[in-house]
Structure formats: structure tokens, C-alpha cells
C-alpha positions in Angstrom: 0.0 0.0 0.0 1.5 3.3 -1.2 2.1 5.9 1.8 1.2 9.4 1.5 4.2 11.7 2.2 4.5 15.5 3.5 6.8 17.2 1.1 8.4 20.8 1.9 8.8 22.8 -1.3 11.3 25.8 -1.0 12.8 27.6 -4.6 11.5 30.8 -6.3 12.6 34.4 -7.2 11.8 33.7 -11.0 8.8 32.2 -12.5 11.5 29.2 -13.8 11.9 28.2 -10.3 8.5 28.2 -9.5 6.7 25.9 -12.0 8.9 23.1 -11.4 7.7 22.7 -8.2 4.4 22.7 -9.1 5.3 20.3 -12.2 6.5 18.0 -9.2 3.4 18.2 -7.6 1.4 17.2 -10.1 3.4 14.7 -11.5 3.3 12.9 -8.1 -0.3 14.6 -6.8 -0.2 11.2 -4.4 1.8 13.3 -1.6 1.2 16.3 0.6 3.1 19.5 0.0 4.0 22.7 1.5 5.5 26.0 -0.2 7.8 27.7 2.2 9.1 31.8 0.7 8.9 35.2 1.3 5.4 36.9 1.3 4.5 38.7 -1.2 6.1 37.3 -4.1 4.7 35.4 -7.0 5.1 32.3 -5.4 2.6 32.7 -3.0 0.3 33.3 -5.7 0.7 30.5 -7.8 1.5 27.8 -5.0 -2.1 28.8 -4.1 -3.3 28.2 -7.4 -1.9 24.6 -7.4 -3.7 23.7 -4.5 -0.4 23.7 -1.9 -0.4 25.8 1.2 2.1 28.7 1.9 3.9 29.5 4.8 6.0 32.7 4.9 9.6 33.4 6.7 11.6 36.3 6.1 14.9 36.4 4.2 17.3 38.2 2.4 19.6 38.2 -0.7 23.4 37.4 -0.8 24.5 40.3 -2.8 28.0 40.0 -3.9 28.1 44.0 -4.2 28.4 46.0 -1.3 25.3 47.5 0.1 24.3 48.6 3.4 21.2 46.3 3.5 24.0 44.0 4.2 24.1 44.5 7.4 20.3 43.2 7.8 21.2 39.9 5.9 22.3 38.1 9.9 19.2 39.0 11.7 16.9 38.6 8.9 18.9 34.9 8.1 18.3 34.2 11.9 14.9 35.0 11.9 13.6 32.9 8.9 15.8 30.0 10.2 13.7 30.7 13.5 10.5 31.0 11.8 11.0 27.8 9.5 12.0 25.7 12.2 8.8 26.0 13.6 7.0 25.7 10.1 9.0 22.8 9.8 8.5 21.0 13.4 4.7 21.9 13.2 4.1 20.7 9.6 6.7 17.5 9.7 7.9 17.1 6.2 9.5 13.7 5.3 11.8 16.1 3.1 12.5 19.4 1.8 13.5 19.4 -2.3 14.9 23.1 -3.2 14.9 24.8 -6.1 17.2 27.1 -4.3 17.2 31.2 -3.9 17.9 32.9 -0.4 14.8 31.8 1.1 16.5 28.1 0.7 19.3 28.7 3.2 17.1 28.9 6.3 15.4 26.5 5.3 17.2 24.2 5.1 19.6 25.3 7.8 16.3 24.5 10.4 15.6 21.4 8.1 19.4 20.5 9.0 18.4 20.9 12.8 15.4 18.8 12.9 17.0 16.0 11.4 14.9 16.4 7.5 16.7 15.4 4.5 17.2 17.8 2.1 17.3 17.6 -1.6 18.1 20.2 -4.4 17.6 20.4 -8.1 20.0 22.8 -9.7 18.7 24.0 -13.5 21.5 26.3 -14.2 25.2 25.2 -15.6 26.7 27.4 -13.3 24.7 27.0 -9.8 23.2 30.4 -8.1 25.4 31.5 -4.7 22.5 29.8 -2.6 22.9 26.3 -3.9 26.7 27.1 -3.5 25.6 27.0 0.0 22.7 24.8 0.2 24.5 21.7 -1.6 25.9 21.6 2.1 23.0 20.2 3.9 21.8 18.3 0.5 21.7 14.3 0.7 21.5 14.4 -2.7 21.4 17.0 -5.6 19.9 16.5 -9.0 21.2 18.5 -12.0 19.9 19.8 -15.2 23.8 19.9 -16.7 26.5 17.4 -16.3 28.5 20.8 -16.4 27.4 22.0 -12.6 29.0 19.0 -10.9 32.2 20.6 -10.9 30.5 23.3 -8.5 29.5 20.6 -5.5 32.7 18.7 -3.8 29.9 15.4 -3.1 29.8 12.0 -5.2 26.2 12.8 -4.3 24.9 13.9 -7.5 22.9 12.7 -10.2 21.8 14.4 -13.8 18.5 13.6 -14.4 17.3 16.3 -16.8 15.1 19.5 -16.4 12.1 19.4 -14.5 9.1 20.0 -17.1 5.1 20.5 -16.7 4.1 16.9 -17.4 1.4 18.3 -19.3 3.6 19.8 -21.9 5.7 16.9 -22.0 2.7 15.3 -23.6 1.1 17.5 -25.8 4.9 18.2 -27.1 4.4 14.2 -28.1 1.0 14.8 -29.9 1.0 15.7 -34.0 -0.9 18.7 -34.9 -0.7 22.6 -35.0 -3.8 24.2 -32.6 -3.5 28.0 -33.2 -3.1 27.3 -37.2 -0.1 27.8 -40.4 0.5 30.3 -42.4 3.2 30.9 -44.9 5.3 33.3 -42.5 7.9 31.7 -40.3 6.3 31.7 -37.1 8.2 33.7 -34.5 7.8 33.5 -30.2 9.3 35.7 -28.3 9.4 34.2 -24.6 11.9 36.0 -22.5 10.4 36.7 -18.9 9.1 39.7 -17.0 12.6 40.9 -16.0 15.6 42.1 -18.4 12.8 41.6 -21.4 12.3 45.3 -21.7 15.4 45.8 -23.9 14.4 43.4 -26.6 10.8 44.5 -26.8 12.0 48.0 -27.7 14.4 46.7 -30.3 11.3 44.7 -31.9 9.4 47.9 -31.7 11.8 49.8 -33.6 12.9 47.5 -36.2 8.8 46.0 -36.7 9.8 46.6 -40.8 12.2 43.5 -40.3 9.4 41.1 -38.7 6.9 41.9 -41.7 7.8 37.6 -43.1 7.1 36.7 -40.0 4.1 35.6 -37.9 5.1 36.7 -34.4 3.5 36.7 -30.9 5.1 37.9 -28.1 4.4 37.0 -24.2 4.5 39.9 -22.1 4.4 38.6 -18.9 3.0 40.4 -15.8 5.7 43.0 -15.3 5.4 44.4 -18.9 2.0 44.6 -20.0 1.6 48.4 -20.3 3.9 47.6 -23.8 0.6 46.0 -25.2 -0.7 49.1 -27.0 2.7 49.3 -28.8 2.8 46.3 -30.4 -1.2 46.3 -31.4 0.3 49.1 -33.6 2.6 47.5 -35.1 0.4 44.6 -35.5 1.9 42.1 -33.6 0.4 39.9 -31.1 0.9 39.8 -27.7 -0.1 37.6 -24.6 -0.1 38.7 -20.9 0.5 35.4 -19.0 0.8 32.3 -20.4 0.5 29.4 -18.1 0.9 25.6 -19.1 -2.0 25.3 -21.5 -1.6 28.3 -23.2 2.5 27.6 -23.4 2.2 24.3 -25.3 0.2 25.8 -28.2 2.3 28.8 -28.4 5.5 25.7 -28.4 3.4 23.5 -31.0 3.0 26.7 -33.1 6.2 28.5 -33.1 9.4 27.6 -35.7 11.9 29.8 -33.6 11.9 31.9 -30.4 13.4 34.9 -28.9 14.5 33.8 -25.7 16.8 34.9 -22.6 18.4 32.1 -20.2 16.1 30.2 -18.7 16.9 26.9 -18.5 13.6 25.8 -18.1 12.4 27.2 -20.8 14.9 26.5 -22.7 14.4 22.9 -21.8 11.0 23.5 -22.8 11.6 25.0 -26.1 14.1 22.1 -26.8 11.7 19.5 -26.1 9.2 21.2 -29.4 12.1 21.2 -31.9 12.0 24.7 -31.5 15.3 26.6 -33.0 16.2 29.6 -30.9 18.1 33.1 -30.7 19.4 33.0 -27.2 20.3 36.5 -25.3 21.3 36.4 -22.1 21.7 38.7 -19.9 25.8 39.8 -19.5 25.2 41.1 -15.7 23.5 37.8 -14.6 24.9 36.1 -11.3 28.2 33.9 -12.3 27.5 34.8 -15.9 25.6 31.8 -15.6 23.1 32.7 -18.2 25.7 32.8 -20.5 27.0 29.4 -20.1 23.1 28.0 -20.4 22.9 29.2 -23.5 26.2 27.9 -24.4 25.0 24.8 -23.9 22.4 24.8 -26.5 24.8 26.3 -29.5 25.3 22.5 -30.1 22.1 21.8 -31.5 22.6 24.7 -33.7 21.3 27.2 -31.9 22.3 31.1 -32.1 23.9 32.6 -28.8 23.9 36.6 -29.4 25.2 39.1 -27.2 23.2 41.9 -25.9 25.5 44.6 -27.4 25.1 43.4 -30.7 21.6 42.8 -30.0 21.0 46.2 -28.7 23.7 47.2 -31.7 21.2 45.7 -34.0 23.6 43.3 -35.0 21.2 40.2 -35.6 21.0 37.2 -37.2 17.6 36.2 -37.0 16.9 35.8 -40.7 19.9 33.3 -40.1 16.9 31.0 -38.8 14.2 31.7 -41.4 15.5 28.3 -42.9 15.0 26.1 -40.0 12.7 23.8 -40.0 11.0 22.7 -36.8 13.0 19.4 -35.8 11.4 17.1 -33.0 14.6 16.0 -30.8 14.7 12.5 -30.3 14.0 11.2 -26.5 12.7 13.7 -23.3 14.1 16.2 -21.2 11.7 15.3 -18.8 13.8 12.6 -17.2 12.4 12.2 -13.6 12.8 8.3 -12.7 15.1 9.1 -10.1 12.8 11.3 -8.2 9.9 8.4 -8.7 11.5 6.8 -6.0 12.2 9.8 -3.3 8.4 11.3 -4.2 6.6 8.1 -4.1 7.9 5.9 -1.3 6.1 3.0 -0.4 5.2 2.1 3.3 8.4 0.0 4.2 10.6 2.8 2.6 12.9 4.0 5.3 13.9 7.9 4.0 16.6 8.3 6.2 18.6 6.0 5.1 18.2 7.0 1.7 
């Protein structure tokens, strides 16, 4: 007979870190979950929207620049390890699985002091300062990129892939276009709410140089006042697309406009999507640079943001792509079948 299980979600800052959580939790709906951040932020929103109760600490960021909110970083660390140790010892999770950000180090500092195994899933090549200190108290830590072991001193890793909405993992399986053809080269351009602002205005001013193309652009919460703009220029845009909006926008599109995210990279990967990838050169550890780095294998165009900006592009370079299913999935989870989906003699401890 197959035992429920209290799970302790903890990740967030960007939207990428967020919805692999709740992918998790609906992959494996047979558990119980709670969402531990910040209030305030988006994930409160959306882990309410999945169904999974929020509990708030307070925390702050590791800036690596000097600032005098530094000085705030011990007491506010001390308190949220305060505060989640008693979310923690209330709410008795089996296990904590990270996605990482600052709220993850007093987390699972407290989780450390109760005596709850913790377990992190790094996305990036080049891991985020938390996880630099997180992979600490980790039993074990999954990874997007065989490139990222480097970073954590442990044999205890394991690359199991990205973590993707299972919902989009099928429909990326299923023939068919939903929103239509047309002769033009359809063009997405999916790049965040944050550090998108430059690329919409460099659409905006060269709009004569999208005319072959069918285009649709998601704006995302942070930039939807750029709507009106791009209605003149007769280009489409979407607010907020969430995961059945995303995979008809991914069955649609030839190429996409993309930053770094890894998810959606992994994402736009997994619909034989060909991409321009920009990311962004002031990004933590550059690390945005070295995701995309990763995907000039496949053919895939890494561009700069000065010659972006420059308007140095090479998008027509992609006109002549094709849309190319890759062979096999991303969406690699069998080793987390077993830590989400334990059955009653399962002894996670001695995992």
C-alpha cells in the first residue's frame, strides 16, 4: 500500500523556479506539499493556485556587491531559520526538495536541525550563490547539466534532466498545430518579465524586419503596459501564459526569442524549437551565458546583448529552419519516482 508523504517545497525568485515545483506536484499529486518563501512574491500566488499551502519566513539576498542592507542579511537569516524551524517542526515534512534562492538557506539550515533530509535540483550550468551553500545540507542534488557537478565537492549527485510541466511533455508528443499555419515563419518571443524590456523596444523599432514573420510575443505580468505598442505595429501579444496556453504557443512556433532560462529552454528544446538565445551579460556567475552555451550544439544562435541592442542580428539566419522534433525527453524524472513516491516499508533516512 502506497504511503502518502509530507513534502516541503522551497525555490523561487523567477517564474523558472517556480513551475517546477508545481510540475513536481502534479506529477506525483499522491503526496502532501507545503511551499515555504517570502510573502509577497509570486510564489505565494501560484503555489495557491496549485492547491499547496504557503507558509511565509523572512529572508534576504546574498549580494556580492556592497550595500548597506548587508548589514540586515544576519538577523533577517536568523529569523527565517527561527520562523522555519517551527513551520517545519509543526508541519513535519519527510523532506525538503529546493529549487534554491535565499529563502533556501534557512530552510534548510532549520531542516538540517530537525533532522529532515534535504534535496536540491540545480537547473543552471553554473549554480546560483545559494545552492553554493545549500548543496551543504543536501543528501543528494539533481542537476539539469553534467557541467554544474564541478561546482558541488559530493559523489552525491545525479543528472536527471530538467524538470518540465508533465502536461507539456505530452502534448509536445501529440502531431498537430492548434493556433493554425501560415506561410510566414512563425516567431515566439518568450523571454520573462525581468531584463525583457530591452528586446521588446528593439522589436518595436525594427517591426519593418518582422513583416515575413508571424510573431506573438508574451509579455508577462511585469510588462503589459507595452501592449498598446505592439497592437500598432500589429503584432500579437499575450499577458500570461501558463501551461495550457505555453504548449500551443511551443506547437506553433518555428523559432523563439529567448533569454536564459533553463527551463524554458528545456522547454523549447523538447518542441524542436530553434532559438536566438540572449542572455543577460550582468547575470549572477554569468551563468546565463553558459546555459545558453550549452544549447549552440544543437545549432542554436547565442547573441550578445550589445550586438543585440547594436542591432547586429542574425535572426533571418533561422528563417531556414525547419522545426526538428529531438529524439528522447528532457523530462527525465525516474530518479525522483522513487524519493516522491515511497512506499510504506521505505525507510527515508537511510536513503
Amino acid at each position: 500500500m502506497q504511503k502518502n508523504y509530507r513534502i516541503a517545497f522551497v525555490g523561487g525568485g523567477t517564474g523558472w523556479h517556480i513551475t517546477p515545483l508545481i510540475s513536481l506536484a502534479k506529477t506525483f499529486p499522491e503526496n502532501d506539499y507545503i511551499w515555504i518563501w517570502e510573502e509577497g512574491w509570486l510564489e505565494n500566488r501560484l503555489s495557491k493556485e496549485a492547491w499547496i499551502p504557503f507558509h511565509a519566513i523572512h529572508a534576504d539576498k546574498l549580494r556580492r556587491e556592497f550595500s548597506w542592507k548587508n548589514l540586515l542579511i544576519p538577523y533577517k537569516m536568523s529569523l527565517g531559520i527561527k520562523e522555519a524551524y517551527s513551520i517545519l517542526k509543526t508541519h513535519t515534512p519527510d523532506f525538503i526538495f529546493s529549487k534554491g534562492s535565499h529563502v533556501s538557506i534557512p530552510v534548510t539550515i532549520a531542516a538540517t536541525m530537525l533532522h529532515i533530509p534535504v534535496y536540491l535540483h540545480e537547473s543552471d550550468t553554473v549554480p546560483w550563490l545559494a545552492n553554493r551553500i545549500t548543496w551543504l545540507f543536501a543528501k543528494t542534488i539533481f542537476l539539469w547539466f553534467p557541467e554544474a557537478k564541478s561546482y558541488f565537492h559530493t559523489k552525491n549527485t545525479e543528472v536527471i534532466g530538467q524538470i518540465i510541466n508533465p502536461l507539456l511533455v505530452q502534448k509536445s508528443k501529440e502531431p498537430g498545430n492548434p493556433l493554425g499555419n501560415s506561410e510566414k515563419t512563425h516567431l515566439l518571443v518568450i523571454c520573462g518579465s525581468q531584463g525583457s524590456k530591452n528586446i521588446f523596444q528593439w522589436i518595436l523599432e525594427n517591426s519593418d524586419d518582422f513583416r515575413d514573420f508571424s510573431i506573438k510575443i508574451i509579455l508577462w505580468l511585469k510588462n503589459t503596459e507595452m501592449k498598446q505598442l505592439f497592437r500598432e505595429k500589429n503584432m500579437e501579444t499575450i499577458d500570461f501564459a501558463d501551461a495550457d496556453t505555453l504548449w500551443e504557443l511551443y506547437k506553433w512556433s518555428d523559432i523563439a526569442i529567448t533569454r536564459w532560462s533553463a527551463t524554458t529552454l528545456a522547454e523549447l528544446d523538447m518542441f524542436g524549437i530553434k532559438k536566438i538565445i540572449i542572455p543577460l551579460p550582468w547575470s549572477g556567475w554569468n551563468h546565463q551565458y553558459h546555459n545558453a552555451l550549452y544549447y549552440t550544439k544543437n545549432d542554436d544562435i547565442l547573441l550578445e546583448e550589445k550586438d543585440f541592442i547594436n542591432g547586429v542580428s542574425q535572426i533571418r539566419q533561422l528563417i531556414s529552419f525547419k522545426k526538428t522534433m529531438q529524439e528522447g525527453s528532457l523530462y527525465t524524472l525516474d530518479p525522483l519516482k522513487k524519493l516522491f513516491t515511497f512506499t510504506k516499508n521505505d525507510n527515508l533516512t537511510e536513503k
